[in-house]
C-alpha positions as CSV (number, residue, x, y, z in Angstrom):
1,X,-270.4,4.7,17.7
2,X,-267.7,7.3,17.9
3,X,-265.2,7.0,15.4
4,X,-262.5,9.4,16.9
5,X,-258.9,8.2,16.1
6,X,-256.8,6.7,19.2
7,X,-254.5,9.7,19.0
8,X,-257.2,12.3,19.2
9,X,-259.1,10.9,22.2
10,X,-255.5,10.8,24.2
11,X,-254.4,14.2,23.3
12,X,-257.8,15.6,24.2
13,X,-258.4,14.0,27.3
14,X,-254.5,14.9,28.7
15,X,-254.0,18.1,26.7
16,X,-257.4,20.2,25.5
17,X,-260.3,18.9,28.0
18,X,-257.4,18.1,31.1
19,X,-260.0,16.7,33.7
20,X,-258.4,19.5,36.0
21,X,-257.4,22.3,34.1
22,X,-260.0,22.6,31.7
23,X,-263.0,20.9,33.1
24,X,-262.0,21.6,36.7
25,X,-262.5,17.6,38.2
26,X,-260.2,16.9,40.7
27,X,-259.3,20.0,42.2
28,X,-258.8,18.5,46.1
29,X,-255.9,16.2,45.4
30,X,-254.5,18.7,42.8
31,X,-254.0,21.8,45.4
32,X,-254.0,19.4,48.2
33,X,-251.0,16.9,47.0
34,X,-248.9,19.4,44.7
35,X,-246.5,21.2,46.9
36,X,-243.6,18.4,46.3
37,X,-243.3,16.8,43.2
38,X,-242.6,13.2,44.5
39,X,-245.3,13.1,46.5
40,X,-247.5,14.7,43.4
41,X,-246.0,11.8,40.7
42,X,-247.2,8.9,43.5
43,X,-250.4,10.7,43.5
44,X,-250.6,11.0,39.6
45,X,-250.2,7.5,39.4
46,X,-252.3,6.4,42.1
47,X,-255.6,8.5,40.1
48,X,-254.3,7.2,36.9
49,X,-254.5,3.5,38.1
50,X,-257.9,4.2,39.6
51,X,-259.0,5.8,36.5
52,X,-258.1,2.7,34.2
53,X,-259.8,0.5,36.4
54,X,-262.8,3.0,36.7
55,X,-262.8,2.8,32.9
56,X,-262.9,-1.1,32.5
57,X,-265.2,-1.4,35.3
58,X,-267.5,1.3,33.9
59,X,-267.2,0.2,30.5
60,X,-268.4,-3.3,31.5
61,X,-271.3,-1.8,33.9
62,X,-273.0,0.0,31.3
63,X,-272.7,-2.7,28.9
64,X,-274.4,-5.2,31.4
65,X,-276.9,-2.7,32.9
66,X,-277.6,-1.5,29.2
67,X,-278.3,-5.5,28.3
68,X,-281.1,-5.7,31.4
69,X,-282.6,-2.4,31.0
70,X,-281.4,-1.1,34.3
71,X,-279.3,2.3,33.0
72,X,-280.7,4.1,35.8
73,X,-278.0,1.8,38.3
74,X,-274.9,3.3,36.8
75,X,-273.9,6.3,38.7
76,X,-274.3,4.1,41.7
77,X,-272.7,1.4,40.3
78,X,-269.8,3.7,39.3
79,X,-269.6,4.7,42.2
80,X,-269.4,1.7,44.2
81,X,-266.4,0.1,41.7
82,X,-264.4,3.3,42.4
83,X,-264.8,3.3,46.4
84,X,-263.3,-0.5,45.6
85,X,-260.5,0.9,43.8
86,X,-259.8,3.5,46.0
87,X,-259.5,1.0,48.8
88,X,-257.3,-1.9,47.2
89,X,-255.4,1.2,45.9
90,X,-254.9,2.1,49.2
91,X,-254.0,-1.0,50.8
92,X,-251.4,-1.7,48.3
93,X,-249.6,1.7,49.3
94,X,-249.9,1.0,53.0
95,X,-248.0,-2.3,52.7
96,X,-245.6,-1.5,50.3
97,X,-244.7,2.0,51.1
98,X,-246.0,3.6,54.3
99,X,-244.0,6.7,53.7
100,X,-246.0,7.6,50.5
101,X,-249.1,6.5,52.6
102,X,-248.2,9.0,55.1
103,X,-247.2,11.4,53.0
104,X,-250.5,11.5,50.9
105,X,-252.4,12.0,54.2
106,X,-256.3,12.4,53.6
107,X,-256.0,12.8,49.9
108,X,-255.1,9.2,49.1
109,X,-259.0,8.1,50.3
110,X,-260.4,11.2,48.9
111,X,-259.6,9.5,45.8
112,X,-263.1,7.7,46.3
113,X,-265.1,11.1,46.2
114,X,-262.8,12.4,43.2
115,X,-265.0,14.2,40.6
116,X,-262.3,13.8,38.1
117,X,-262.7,9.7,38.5
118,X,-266.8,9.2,38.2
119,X,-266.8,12.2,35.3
120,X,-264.4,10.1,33.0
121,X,-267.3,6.7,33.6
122,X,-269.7,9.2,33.0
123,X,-268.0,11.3,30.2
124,X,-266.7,7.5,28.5
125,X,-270.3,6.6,28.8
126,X,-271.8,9.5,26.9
127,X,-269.4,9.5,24.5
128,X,-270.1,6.1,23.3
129,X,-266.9,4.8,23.0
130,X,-265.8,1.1,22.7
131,X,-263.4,-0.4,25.2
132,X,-260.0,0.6,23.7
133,X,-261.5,3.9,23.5
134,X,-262.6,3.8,26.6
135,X,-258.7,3.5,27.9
136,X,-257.2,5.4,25.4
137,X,-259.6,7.7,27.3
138,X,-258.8,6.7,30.7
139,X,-254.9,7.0,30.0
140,X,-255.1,10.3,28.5
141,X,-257.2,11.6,31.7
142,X,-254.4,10.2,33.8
143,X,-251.7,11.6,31.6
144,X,-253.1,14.5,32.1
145,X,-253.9,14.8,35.6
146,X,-250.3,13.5,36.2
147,X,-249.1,16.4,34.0
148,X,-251.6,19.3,36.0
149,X,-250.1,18.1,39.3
150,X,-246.3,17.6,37.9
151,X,-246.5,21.5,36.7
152,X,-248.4,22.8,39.7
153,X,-245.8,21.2,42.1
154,X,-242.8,22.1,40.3
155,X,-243.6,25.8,40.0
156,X,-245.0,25.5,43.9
157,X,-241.6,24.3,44.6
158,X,-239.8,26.8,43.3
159,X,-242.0,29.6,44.7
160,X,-241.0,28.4,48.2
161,X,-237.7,30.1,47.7
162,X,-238.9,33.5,45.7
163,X,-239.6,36.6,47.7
164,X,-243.4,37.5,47.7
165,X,-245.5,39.9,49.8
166,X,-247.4,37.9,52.6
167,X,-250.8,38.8,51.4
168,X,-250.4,36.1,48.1
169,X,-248.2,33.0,50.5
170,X,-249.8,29.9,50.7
171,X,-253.1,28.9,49.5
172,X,-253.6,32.7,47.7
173,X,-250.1,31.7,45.3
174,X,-251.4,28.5,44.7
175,X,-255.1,29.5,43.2
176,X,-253.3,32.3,41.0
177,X,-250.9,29.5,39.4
178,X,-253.5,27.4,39.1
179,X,-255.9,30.0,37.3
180,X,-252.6,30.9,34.9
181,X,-252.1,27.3,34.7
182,X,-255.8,26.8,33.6
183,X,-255.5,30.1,31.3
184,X,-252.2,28.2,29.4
185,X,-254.0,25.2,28.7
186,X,-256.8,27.1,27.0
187,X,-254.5,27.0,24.4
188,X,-254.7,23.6,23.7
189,X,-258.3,24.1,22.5
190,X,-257.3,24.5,18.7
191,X,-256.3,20.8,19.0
192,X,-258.9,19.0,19.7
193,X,-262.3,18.3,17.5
């Protein structure tokens, strides 16, 4: 049983092992969905839902798969609760708001094949936390994935009006943020355990 304090696992899932800056889970949505920072919060949220729902159901999968000697089930069970997520997640965002639906394009369902979702079941597994570990976990993944895309899209929106040589527009800008993003958050490392 892991006896980490509430705090810790938080501040190391959003801040020292962020699923995206450090452990590099997620990457689609975050270069994909982080050129406005509306559209980037929506998406934040959206993972971070589907992340505490992950959790529970993940949590609750390995118990009962654990219990009948079937541990070999979980990735596919993980997997199958997340693609169920994803797609309530989904419908709820078409009906209440098909702008954000439109806006999120193709990443929205990509949410299903999101690294940064099946490592935290897996991760929260192996760990061997309890169930308010487990979303004390899950809320500090979100957190921080919400944070990654937050700073990526604000400093991508402000590069759309500074004056840069063609070769480094677009996609070539975004990487190098994202690397000096990843480099910053390095520096996180001497809090965690």
């Amino acid at each position: 049983m892991n006896e980490q304090p509430l705090w810790s696992i938080f501040v190391n899932a959003a801040l020292v092992n962020n699923f995206v800056l450090a452990y590099f889970l997620g990457i689609c949505p975050f270069l994909g969905v982080s050129a406005k920072v509306e559209t980037a919060v929506r998406m934040g949220g959206a993972v971070t839902f589907v992340m505490l729902v992950s959790s529970v159901c993940a949590f609750a999968i390995h118990r009962i798969l654990i219990a009948i000697g079937a541990p070999f089930l979980e990735l596919i069970a993980f997997i199958a609760v997340i693609a169920s997520t994803v797609q309530l997640v989904e419908m709820f965002i078409k009906k209440t708001s098909p702008a954000l639906f439109r806006a999120l394009g193709i990443f929205l369902p990509l949410i299903t094949t999101n690294c940064a979702i099946l490592g935290l079941a897996l991760f929260q597994t192996n760990k061997g936390y309890n169930f308010v570990q487990a979303l004390f976990y899950a809320l500090g993944a979100g957190a921080g994935f919400m944070l990654a895309l937050l700073l990526m899209a604000g400093i991508r929106e402000k590069l759309e009006f500074a004056d840069m040589p063609d070769a480094v527009q677009g996609t070539a800008i975004a990487l190098i943020v994202a690397g000096i993003l990843s480099l910053t958050f390095m520096g996180f490392g001497g809090l965690g355990a």
